[in-house]
C-alpha positions as CSV (number, residue, x, y, z in Angstrom):
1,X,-23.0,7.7,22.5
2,X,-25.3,7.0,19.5
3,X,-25.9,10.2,17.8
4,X,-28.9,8.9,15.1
5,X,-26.3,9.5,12.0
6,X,-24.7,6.3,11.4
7,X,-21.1,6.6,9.6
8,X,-20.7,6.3,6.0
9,X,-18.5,3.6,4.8
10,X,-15.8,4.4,2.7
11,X,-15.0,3.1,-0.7
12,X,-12.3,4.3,-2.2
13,X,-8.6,4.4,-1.2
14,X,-6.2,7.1,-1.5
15,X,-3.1,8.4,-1.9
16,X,-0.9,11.6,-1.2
17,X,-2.1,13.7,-4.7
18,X,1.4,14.7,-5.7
19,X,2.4,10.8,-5.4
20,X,-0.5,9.3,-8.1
21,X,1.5,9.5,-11.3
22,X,4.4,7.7,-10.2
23,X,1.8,5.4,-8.0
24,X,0.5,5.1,-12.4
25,X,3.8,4.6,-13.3
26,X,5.2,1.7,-10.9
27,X,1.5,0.3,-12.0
28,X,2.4,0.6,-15.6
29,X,-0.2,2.8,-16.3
30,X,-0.1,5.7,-18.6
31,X,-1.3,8.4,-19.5
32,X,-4.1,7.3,-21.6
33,X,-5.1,5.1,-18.4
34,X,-4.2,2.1,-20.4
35,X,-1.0,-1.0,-19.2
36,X,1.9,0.4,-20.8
37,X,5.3,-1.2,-21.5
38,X,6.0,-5.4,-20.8
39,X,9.3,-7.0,-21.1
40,X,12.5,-5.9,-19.3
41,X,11.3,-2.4,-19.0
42,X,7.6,-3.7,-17.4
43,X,6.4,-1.8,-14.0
44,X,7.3,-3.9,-10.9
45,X,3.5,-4.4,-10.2
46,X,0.2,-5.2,-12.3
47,X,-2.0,-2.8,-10.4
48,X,-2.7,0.6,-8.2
49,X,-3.1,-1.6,-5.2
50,X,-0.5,-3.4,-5.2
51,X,1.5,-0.4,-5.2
52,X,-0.3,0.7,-2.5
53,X,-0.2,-2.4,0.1
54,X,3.9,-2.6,-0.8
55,X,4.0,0.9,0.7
56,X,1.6,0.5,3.0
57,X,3.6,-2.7,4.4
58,X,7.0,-0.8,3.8
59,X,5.7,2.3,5.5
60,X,4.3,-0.6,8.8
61,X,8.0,-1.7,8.7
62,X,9.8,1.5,8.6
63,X,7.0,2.6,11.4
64,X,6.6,5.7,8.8
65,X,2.5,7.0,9.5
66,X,2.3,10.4,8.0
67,X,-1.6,11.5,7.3
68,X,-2.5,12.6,3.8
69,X,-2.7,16.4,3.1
70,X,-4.1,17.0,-0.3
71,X,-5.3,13.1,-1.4
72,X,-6.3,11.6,-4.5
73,X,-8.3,9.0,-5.4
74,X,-6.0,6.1,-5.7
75,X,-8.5,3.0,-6.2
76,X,-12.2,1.3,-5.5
77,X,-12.2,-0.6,-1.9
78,X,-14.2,-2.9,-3.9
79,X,-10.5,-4.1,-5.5
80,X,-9.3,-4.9,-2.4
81,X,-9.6,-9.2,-2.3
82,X,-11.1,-9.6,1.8
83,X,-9.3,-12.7,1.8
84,X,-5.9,-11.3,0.8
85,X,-5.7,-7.4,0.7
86,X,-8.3,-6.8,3.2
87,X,-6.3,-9.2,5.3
88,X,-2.7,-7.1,5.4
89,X,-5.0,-4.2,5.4
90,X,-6.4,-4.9,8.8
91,X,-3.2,-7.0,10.1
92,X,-1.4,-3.4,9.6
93,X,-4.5,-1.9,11.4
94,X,-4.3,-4.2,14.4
95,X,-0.4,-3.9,14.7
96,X,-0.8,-0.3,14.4
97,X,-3.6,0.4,17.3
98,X,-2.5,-2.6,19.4
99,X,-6.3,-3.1,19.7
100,X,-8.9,-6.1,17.6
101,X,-11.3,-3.8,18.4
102,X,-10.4,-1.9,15.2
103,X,-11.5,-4.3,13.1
104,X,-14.8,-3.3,13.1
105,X,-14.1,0.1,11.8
106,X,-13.8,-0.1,8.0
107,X,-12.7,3.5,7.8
108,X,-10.1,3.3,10.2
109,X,-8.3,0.4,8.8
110,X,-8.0,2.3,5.4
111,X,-7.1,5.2,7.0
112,X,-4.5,4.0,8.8
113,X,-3.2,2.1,5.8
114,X,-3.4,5.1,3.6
115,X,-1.3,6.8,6.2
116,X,1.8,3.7,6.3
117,X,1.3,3.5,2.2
118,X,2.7,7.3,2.6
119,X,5.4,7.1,4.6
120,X,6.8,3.9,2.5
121,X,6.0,5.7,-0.5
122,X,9.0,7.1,-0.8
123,X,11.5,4.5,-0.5
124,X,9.2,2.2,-3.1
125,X,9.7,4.9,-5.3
126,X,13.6,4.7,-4.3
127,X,13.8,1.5,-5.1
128,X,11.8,0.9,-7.9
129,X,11.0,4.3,-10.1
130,X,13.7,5.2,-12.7
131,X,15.9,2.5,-12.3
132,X,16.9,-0.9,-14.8
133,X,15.0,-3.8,-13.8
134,X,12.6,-2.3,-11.0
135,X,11.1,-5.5,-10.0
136,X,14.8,-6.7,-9.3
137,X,14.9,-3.4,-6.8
138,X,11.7,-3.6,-5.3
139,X,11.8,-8.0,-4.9
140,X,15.4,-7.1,-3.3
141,X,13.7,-4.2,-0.9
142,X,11.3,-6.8,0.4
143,X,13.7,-9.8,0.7
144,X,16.4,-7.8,2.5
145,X,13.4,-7.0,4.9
146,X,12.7,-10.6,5.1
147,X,16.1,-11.6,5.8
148,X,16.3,-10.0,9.3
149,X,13.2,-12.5,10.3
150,X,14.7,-15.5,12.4
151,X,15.0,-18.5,10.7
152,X,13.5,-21.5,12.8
153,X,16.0,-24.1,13.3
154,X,15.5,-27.2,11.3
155,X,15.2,-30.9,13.1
């Protein structure tokens, strides 16, 4: 049923409010707003969003979907590449709903990957906040993940 009011698309992201400054700091973003630290003690990723699509894929393989209660903006959908992070963004939507048809709901995609990104917030942050060498941790977290895939035999 067409109600006349046509659905505003999103376009922002965002995150569980009490999670953003640790979402800053795997980021390497402080205080000021500005890339902190490089070397040894660098954050494991370059950017918000990639903090969010590694929880957002951890939370998809840990089938963790908890909704947001108080959010925060987290990041511009206009950061998201369509060819790349649009692209886990909707495969996690699709996988989630069982149903293509999502695709052609912009909101719902987001939402749903809002929803994974919290529930594998928390063992990012596990693996990767606080610790020496947190890319080490967080390459590890995905690789052990990667290592349960079947290998295809070789010819």
């Amino acid at each position: 049923m067409n109600t006349g009011a046509q659905a505003t698309r999103r376009d922002r992201v965002y995150c569980e409010k009490s999670q953003i400054n640790i979402y800053r700091e795997l980021a390497g973003i402080g205080e000021s707003g500005r890339k902190s630290a490089a070397g040894a003690n660098a954050a494991p990723f370059r950017s918000l969003k990639e903090v969010f699509l590694a929880a957002a894929c951890l939370g998809m393989r840990t089938g963790k979907q908890i909704p947001l209660k108080q959010r925060e903006d987290l990041a511009m959908l206009s950061y998201f590449n369509d060819h790349q992070d649009m692209a886990v963004l909707r495969s996690i939507a699709i996988a989630a709903t069982g149903q293509i048809e999502v695709l052609g709901d912009v909101n719902q995609i987001v939402t749903i990957a809002e929803e994974y990104a919290n529930g594998g917030f928390d063992e990012l942050k596990r693996a990767a906040w606080g610790v020496a060498l947190p890319l080490q941790r967080v390459v590890e977290l995905f690789l052990g993940y990667k290592s349960e895939i079947p290998k295809v035999p070789q010819e």
